[in-house]
Structures are given as C-alpha cells and as structure tokens.
C-alpha positions in Angstrom: -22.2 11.0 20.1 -25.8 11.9 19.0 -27.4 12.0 22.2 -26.3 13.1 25.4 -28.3 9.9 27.2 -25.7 7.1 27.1 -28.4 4.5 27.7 -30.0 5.8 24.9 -26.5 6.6 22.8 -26.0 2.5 24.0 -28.9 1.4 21.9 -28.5 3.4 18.7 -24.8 1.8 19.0 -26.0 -1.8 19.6 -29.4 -2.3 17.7 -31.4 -4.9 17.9 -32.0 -5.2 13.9 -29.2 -6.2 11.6 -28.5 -2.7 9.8 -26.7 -0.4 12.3 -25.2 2.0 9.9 -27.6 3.9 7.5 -27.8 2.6 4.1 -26.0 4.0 0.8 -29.2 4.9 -0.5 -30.6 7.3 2.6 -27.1 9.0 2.0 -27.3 9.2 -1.6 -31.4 10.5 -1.1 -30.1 13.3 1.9 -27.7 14.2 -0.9 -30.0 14.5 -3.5 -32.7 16.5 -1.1 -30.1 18.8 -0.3 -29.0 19.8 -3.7 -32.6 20.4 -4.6 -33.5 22.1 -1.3 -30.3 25.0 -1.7 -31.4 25.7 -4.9 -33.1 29.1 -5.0 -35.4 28.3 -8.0 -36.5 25.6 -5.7 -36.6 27.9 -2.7 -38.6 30.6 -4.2 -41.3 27.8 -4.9 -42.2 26.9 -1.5 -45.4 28.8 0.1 -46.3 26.0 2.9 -45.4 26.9 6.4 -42.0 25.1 7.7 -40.9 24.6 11.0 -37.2 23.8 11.3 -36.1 22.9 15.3 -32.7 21.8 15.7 -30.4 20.8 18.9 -28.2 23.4 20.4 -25.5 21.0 20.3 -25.7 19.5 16.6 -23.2 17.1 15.7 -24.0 16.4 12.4 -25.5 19.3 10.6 -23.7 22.9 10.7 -26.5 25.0 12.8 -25.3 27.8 10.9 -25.7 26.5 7.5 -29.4 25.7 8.9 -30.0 29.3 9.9 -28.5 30.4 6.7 -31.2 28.4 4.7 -33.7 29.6 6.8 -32.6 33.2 6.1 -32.6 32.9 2.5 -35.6 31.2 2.5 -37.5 33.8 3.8 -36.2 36.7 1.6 -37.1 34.3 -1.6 -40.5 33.3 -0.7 -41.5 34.7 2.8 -42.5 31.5 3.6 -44.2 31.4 7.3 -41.4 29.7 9.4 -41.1 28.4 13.0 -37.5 27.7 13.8 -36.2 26.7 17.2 -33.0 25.2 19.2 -33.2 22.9 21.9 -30.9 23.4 24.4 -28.3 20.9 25.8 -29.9 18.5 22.7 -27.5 17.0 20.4 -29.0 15.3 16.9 -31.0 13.0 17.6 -33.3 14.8 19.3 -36.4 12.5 20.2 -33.5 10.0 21.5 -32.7 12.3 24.3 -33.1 12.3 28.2 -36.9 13.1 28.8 -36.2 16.7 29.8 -34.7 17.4 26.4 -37.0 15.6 24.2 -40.5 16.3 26.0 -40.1 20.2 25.1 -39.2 19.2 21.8 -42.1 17.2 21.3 -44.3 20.0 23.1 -43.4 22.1 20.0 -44.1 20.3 17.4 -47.5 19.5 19.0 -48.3 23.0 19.3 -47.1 24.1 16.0 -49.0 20.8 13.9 -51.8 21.4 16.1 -52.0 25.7 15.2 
C-alpha cells in the first residue's frame, strides 16, 4: 500500500477517472530523469537549493539510495539541501491521515517560504 489511510489507499485503488495505473510514458520520463539525475556530470551542475523529504516507510523508492544521492550530491556541488523523513508516512505522502501529511505540508511551507 502507499498510504497507511485505507479510506484514502480506497480511492487511489478505485478512481473516479478512467486511468488508474500510471501511464507508460510517466514510467519511461521517471526513467529517463533518473538516468540524468545519477549522473555526476549532471550532479556537479546543480547550484539551486533542493529539498528532498521522503516517508519513513517508503514503499516504492529505496530510502537509502535517496540518502546516497543526497550524499553525493553534496560532495559534487555543495548544493544547499533540506532533507527530511516523515515518520509513520509511506509514499504517497500528501494522501496520508492528516497527522502525517499536515507536518509534511508545514515543511515545505517553511522551506518555499525561507
């Protein structure tokens, strides 16, 4: 499941619009961002500030792998980054129980807003 709120796990599961899955072509365009993205040429051109935030309990992308980027990232470009877990949040964060996602939201707010 991506989110620990059934009634909320119940709509993602039973849409109202006629394309549950994702599409081929988000797939194929995550693919193709992440290729770019590990690249350390690519890496070391970054300079913007980046704020990563990811659930404590991801089931979809390796939180390790994430925190390995982020390392890396840092040594090749010192880019200014904000990273954060949410805990008890699986991932789809903003589709969680309100006491998950308000925090969540709280960060971003703070960190868009300096």
């Amino acid at each position: 499941r991506l989110t620990t709120c059934s009634e909320r796990f119940k709509e993602i599961t039973n849409p109202c619009y006629t394309h549950p899955e994702s599409s081929l072509s988000w797939f194929a365009a995550c693919c193709e961002a992440q290729d770019f993205i590990f690249l350390e040429e690519n890496i070391k051109k970054l300079n913007i500030p980046i704020h990563i935030f990811f659930a404590q309990i991801e089931t979809v992308v390796s939180n390790k792998k994430i925190m390995d980027w982020v390392v890396k990232s840092f040594k090749l470009c010192g880019t200014q980054e904000l990273h954060c877990s949410f805990f008890q949040a699986k991932h789809e964060i903003f589709n969680e129980r309100s006491e998950i996602y308000q925090p969540a939201i709280k960060r971003v707010r703070q960190w868009l807003l300096g």
